[in-house]
Jmol script that loads the backbone (N, CA, C; Angstrom):
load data "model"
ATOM      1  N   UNK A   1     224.688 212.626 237.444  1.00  0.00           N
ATOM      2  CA  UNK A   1     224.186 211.917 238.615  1.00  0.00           C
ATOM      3  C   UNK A   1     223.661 212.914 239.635  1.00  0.00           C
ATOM      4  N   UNK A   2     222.576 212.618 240.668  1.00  0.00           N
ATOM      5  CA  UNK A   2     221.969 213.587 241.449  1.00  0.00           C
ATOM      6  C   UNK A   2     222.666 212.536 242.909  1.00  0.00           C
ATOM      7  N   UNK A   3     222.773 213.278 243.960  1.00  0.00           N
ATOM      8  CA  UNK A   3     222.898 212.518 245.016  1.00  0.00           C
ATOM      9  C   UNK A   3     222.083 213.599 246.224  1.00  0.00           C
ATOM     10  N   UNK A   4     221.790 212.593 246.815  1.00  0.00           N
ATOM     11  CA  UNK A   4     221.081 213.676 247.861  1.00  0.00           C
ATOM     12  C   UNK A   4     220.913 212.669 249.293  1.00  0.00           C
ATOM     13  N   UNK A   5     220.888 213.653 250.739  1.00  0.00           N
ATOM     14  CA  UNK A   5     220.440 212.493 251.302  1.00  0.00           C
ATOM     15  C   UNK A   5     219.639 213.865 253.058  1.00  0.00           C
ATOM     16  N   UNK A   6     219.977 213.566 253.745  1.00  0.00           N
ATOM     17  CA  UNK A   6     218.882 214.425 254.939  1.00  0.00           C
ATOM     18  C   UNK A   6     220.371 214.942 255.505  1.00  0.00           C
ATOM     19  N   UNK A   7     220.063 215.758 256.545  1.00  0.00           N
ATOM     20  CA  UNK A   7     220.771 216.640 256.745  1.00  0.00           C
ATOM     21  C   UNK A   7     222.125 215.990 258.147  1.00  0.00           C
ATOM     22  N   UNK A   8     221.642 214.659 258.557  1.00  0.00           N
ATOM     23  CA  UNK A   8     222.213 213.909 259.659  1.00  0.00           C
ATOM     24  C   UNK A   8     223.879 213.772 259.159  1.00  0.00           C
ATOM     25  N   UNK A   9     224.487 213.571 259.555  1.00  0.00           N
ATOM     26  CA  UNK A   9     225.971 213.022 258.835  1.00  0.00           C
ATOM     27  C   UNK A   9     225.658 211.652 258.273  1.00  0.00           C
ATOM     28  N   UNK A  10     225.356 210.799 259.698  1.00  0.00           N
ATOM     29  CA  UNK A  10     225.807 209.444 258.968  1.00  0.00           C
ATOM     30  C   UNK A  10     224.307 209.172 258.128  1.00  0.00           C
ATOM     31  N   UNK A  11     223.338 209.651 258.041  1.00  0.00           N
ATOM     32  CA  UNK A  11     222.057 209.626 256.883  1.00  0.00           C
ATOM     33  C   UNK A  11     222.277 208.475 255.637  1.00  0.00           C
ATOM     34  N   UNK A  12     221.919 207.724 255.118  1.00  0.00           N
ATOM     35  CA  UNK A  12     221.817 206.834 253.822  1.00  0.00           C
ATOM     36  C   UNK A  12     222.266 208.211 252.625  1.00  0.00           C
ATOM     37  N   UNK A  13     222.932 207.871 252.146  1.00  0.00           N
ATOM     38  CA  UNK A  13     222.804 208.344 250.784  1.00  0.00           C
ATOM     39  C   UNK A  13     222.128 207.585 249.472  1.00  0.00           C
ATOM     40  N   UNK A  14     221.581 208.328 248.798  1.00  0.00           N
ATOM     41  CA  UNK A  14     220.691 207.891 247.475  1.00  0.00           C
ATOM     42  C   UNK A  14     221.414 208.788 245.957  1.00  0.00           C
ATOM     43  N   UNK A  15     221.155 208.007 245.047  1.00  0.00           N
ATOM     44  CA  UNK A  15     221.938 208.307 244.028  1.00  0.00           C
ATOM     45  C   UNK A  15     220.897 208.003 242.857  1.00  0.00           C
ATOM     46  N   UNK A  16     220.854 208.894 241.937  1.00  0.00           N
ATOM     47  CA  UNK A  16     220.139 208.915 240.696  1.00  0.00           C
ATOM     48  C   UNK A  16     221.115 208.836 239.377  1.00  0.00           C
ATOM     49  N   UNK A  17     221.292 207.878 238.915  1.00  0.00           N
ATOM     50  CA  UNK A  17     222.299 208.221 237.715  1.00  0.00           C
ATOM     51  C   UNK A  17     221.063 207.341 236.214  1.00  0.00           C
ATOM     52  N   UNK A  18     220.530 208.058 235.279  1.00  0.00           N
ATOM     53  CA  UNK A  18     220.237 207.501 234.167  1.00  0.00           C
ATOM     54  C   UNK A  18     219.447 206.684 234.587  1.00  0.00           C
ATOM     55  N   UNK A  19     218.848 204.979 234.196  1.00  0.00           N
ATOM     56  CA  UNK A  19     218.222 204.385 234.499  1.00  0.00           C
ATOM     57  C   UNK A  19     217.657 203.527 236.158  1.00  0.00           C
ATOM     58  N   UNK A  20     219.231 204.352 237.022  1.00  0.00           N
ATOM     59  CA  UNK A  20     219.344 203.468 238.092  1.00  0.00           C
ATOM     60  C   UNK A  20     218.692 204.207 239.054  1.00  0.00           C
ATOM     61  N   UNK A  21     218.339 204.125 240.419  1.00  0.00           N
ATOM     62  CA  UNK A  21     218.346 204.629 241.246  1.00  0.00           C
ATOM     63  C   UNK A  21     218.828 203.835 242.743  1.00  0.00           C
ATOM     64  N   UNK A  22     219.564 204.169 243.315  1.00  0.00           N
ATOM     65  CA  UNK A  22     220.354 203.657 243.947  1.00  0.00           C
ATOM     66  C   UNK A  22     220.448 204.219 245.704  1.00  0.00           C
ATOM     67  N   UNK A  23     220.025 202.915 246.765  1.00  0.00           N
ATOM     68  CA  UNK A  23     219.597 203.608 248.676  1.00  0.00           C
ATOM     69  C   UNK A  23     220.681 202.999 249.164  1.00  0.00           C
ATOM     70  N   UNK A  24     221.441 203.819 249.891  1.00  0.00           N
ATOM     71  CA  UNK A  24     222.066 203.226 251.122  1.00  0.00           C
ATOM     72  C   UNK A  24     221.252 202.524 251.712  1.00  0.00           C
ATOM     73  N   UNK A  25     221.554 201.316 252.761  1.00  0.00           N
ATOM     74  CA  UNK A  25     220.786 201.089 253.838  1.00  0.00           C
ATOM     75  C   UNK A  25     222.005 200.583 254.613  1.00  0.00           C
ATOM     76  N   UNK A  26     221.053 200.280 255.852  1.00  0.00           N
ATOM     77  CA  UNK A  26     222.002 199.645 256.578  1.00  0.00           C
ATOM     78  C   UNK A  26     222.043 198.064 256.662  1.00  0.00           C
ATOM     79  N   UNK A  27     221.032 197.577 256.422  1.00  0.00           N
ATOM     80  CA  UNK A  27     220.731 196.015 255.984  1.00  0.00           C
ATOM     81  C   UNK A  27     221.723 195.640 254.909  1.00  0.00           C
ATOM     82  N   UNK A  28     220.923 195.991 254.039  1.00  0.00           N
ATOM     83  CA  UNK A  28     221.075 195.980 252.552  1.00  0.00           C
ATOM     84  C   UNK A  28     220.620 197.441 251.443  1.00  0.00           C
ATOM     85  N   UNK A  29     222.092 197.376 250.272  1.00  0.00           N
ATOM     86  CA  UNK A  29     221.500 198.650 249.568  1.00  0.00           C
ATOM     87  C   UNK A  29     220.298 198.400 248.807  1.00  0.00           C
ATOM     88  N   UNK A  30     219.569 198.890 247.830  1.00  0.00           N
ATOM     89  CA  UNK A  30     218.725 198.790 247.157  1.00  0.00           C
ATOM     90  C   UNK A  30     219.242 199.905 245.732  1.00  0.00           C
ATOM     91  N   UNK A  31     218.766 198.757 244.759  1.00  0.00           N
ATOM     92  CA  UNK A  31     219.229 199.621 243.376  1.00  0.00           C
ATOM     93  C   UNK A  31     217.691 198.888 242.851  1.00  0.00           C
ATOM     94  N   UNK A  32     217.325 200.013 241.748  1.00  0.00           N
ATOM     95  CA  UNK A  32     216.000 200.271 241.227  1.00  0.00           C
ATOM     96  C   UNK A  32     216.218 200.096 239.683  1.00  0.00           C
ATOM     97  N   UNK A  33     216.346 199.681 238.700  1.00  0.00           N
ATOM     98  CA  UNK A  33     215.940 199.844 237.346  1.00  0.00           C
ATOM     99  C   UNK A  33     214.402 201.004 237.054  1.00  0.00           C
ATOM    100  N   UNK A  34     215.083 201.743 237.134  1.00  0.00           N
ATOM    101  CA  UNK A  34     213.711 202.769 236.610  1.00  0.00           C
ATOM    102  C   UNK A  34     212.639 202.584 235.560  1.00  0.00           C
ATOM    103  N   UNK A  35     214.111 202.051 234.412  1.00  0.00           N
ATOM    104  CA  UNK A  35     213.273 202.000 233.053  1.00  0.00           C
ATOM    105  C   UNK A  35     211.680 200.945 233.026  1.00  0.00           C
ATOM    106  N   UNK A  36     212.290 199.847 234.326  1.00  0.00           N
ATOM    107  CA  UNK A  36     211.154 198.852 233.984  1.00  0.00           C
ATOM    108  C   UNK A  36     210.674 198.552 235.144  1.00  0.00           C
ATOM    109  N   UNK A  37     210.430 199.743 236.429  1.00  0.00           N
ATOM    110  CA  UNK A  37     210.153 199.831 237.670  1.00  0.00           C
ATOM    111  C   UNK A  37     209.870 201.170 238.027  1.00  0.00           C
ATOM    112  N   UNK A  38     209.676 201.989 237.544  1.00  0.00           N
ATOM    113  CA  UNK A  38     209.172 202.884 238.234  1.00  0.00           C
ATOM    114  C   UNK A  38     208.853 203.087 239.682  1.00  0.00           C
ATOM    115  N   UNK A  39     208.053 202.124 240.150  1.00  0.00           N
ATOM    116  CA  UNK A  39     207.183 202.007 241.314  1.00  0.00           C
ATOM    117  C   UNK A  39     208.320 201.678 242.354  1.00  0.00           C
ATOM    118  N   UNK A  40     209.361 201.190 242.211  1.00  0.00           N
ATOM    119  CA  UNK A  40     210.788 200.712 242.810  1.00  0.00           C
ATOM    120  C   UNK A  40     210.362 199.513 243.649  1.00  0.00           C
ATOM    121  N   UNK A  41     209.597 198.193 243.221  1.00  0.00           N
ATOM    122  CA  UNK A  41     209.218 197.259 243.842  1.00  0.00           C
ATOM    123  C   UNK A  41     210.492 196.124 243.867  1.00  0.00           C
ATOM    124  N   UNK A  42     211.365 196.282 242.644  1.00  0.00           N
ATOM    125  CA  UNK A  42     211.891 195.205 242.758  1.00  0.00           C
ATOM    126  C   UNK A  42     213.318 195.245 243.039  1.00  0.00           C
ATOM    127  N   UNK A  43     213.882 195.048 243.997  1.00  0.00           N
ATOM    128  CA  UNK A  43     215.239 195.920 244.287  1.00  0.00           C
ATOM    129  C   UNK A  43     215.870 194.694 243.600  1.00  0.00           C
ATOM    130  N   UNK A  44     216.781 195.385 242.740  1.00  0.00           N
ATOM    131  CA  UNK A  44     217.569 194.185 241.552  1.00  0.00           C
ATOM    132  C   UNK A  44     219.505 194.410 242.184  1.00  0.00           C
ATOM    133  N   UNK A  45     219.577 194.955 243.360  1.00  0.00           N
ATOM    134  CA  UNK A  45     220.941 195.314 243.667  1.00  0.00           C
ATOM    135  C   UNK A  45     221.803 193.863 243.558  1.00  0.00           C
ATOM    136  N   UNK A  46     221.163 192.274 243.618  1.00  0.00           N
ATOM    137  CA  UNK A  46     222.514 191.686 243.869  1.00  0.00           C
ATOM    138  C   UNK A  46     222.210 190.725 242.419  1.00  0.00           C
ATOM    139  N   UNK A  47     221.395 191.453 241.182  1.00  0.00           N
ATOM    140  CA  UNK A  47     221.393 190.906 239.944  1.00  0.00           C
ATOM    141  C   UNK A  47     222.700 191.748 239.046  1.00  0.00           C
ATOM    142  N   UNK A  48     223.111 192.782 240.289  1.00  0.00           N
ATOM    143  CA  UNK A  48     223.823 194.630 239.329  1.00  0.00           C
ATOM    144  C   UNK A  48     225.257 194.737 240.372  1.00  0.00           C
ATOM    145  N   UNK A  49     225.691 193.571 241.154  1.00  0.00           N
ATOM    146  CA  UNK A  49     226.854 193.943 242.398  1.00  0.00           C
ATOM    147  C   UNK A  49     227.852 194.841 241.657  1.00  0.00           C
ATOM    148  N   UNK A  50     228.129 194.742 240.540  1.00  0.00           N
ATOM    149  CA  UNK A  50     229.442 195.588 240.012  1.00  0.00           C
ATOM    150  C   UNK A  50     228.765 197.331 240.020  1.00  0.00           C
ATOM    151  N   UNK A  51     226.876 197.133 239.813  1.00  0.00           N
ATOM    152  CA  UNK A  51     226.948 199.094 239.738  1.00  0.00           C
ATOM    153  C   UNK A  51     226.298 199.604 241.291  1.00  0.00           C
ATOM    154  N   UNK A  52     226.253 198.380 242.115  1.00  0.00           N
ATOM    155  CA  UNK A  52     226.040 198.420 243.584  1.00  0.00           C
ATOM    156  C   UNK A  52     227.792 198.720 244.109  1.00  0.00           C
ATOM    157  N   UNK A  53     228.387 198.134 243.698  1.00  0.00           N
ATOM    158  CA  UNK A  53     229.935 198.565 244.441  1.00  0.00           C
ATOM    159  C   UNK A  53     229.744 200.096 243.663  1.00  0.00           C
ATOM    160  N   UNK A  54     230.135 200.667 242.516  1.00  0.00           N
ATOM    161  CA  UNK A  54     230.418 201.726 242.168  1.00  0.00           C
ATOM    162  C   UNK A  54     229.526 202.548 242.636  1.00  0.00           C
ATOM    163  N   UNK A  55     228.106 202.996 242.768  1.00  0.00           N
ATOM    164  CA  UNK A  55     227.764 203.829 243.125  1.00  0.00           C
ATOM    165  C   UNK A  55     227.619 204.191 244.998  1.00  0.00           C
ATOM    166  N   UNK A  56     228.259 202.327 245.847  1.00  0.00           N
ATOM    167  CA  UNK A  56     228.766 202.837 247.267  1.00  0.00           C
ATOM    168  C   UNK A  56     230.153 203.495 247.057  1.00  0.00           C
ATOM    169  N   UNK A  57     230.356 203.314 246.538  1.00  0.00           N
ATOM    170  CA  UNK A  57     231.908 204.882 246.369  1.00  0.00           C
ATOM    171  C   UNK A  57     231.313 205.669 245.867  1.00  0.00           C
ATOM    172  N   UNK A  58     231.191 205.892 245.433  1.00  0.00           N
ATOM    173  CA  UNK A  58     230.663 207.288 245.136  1.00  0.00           C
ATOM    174  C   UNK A  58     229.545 208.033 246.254  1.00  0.00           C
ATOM    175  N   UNK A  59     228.968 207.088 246.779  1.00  0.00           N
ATOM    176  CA  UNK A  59     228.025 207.420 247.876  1.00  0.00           C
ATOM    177  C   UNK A  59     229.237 208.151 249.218  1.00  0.00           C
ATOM    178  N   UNK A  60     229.963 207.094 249.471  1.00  0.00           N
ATOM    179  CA  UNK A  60     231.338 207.323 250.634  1.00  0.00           C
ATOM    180  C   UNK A  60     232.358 208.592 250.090  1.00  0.00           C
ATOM    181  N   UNK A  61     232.494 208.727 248.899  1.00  0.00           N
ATOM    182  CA  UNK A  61     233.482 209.743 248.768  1.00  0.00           C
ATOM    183  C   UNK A  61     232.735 211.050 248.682  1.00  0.00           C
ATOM    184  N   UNK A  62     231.178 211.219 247.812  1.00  0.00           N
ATOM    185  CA  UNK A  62     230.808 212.402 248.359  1.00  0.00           C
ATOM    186  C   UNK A  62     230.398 212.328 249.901  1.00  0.00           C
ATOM    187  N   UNK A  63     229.255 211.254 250.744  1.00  0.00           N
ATOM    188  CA  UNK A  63     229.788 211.955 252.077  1.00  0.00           C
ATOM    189  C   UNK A  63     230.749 212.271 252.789  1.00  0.00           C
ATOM    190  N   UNK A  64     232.228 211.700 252.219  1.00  0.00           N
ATOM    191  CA  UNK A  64     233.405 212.261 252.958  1.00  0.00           C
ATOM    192  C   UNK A  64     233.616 213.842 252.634  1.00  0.00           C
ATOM    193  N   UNK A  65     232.803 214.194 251.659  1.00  0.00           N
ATOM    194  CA  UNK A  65     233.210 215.837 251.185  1.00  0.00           C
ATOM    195  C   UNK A  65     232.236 216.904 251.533  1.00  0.00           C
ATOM    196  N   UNK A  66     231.233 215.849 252.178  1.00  0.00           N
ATOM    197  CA  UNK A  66     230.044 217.126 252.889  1.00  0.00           C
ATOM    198  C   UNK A  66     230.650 217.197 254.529  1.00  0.00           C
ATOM    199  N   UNK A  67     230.115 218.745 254.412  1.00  0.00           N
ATOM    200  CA  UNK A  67     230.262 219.436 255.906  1.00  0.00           C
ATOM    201  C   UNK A  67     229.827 218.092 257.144  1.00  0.00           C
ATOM    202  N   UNK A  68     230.887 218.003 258.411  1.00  0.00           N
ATOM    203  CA  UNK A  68     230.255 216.968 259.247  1.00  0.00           C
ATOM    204  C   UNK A  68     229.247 217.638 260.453  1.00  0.00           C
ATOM    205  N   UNK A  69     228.993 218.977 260.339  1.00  0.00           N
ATOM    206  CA  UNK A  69     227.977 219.872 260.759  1.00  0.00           C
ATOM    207  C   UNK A  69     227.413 220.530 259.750  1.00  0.00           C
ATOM    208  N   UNK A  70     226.690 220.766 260.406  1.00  0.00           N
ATOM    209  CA  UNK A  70     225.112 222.306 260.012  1.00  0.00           C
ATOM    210  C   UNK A  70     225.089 223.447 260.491  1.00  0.00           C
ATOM    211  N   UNK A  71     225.299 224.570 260.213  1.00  0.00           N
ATOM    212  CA  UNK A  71     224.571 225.657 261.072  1.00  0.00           C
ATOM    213  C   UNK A  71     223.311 225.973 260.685  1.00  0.00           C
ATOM    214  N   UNK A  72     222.147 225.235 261.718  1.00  0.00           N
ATOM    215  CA  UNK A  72     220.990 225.881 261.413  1.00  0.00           C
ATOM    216  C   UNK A  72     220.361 227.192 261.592  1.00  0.00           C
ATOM    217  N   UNK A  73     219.915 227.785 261.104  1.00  0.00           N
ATOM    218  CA  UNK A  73     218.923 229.418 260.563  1.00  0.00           C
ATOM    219  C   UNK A  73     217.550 229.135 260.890  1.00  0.00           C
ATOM    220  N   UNK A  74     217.241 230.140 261.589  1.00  0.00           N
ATOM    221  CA  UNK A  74     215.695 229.973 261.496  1.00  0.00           C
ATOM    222  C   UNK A  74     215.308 230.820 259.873  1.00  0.00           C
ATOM    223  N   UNK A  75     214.394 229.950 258.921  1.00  0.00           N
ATOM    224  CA  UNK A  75     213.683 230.811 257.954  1.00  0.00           C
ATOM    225  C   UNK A  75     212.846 231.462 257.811  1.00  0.00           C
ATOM    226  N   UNK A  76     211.516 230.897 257.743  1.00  0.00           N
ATOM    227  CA  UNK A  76     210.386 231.202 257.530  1.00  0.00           C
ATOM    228  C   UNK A  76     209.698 230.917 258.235  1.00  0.00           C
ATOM    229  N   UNK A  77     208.337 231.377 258.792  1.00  0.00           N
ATOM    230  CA  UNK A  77     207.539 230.884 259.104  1.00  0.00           C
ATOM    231  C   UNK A  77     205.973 230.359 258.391  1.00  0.00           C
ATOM    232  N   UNK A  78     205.596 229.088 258.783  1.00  0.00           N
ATOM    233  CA  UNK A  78     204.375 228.664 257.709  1.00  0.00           C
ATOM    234  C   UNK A  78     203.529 228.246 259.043  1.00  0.00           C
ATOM    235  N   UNK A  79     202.205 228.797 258.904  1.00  0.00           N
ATOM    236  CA  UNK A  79     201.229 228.898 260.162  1.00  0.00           C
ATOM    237  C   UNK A  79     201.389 228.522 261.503  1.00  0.00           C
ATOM    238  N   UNK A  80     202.572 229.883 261.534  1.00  0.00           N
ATOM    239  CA  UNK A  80     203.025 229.885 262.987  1.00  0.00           C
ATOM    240  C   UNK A  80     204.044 229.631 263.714  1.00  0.00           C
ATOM    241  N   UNK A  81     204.474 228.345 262.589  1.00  0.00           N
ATOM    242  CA  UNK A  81     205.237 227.189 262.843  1.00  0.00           C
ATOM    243  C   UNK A  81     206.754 227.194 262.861  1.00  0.00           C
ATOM    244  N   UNK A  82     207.354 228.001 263.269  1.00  0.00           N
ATOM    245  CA  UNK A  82     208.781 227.993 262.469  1.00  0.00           C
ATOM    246  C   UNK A  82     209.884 226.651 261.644  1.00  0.00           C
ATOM    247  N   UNK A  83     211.020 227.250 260.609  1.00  0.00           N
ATOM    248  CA  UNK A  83     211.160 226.053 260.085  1.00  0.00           C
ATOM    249  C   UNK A  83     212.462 226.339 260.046  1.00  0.00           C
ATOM    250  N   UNK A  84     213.118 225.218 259.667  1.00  0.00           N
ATOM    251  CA  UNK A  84     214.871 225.709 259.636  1.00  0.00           C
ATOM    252  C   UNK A  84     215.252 225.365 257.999  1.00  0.00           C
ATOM    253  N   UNK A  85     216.339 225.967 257.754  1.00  0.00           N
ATOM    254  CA  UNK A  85     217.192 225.548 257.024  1.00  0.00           C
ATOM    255  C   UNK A  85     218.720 225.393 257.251  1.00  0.00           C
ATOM    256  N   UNK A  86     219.229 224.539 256.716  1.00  0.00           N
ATOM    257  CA  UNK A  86     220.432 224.283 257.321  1.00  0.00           C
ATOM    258  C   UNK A  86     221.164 224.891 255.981  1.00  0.00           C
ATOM    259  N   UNK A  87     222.285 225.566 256.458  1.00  0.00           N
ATOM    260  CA  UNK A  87     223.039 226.278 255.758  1.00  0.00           C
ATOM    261  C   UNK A  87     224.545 225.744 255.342  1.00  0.00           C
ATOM    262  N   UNK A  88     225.391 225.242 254.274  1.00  0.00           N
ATOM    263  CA  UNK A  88     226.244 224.380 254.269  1.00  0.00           C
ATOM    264  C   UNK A  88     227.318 225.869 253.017  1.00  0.00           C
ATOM    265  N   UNK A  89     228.449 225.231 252.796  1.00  0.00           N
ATOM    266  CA  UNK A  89     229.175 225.792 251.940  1.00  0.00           C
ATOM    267  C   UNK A  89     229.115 225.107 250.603  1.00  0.00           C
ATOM    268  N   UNK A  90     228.978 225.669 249.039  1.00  0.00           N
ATOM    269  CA  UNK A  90     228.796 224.458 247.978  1.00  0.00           C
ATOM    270  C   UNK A  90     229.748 223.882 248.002  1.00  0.00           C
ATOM    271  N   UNK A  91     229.966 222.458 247.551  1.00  0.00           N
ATOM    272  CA  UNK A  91     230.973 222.185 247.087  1.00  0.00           C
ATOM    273  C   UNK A  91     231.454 222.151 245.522  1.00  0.00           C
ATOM    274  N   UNK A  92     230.767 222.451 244.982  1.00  0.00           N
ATOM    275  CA  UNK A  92     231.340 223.175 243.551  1.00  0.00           C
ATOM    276  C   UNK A  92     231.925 224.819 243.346  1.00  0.00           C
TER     277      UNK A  92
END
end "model"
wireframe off; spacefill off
backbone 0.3
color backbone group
């Protein structure tokens, strides 16, 4: 599974596992069938509630295990512009 989400604490988390792809929201989540959506038009989350509950745990228990700060770095600069990266500890 891939999880990823922006650098905010409380940020949506998103989850990639195999055919699914899977958004926090705050409305409503959204889960994707890849295999027969690509384009992610048809959010099928309350045809799938049993892999909509499992992958919001999993969403809640890894953000309970990311840093609840950042220390940002200045990196690089790209025409001019400076950019940050935020610097975290792995958790593996």
């Amino acid at each position: 599974s891939l999880f990823w989400k922006t650098s905010s604490p409380n940020a949506p988390v998103s989850i990639r596992d195999g055919k699914w792809k899977f958004h926090e929201s705050k409305n409503r989540p959204q889960l994707y069938d890849l295999d027969t959506d690509i384009g992610e038009l048809n959010n099928v989350a309350s045809k799938h509630p049993e892999i909509v509950d499992r992958f919001s745990s999993q969403a809640a228990a890894w953000k309970n295990a990311l840093p609840q700060s950042y220390q940002k770095d200045k990196a690089f600069s790209r025409r001019g512009d400076l950019s940050t990266v935020e610097v975290a500890e792995p958790l593996f």
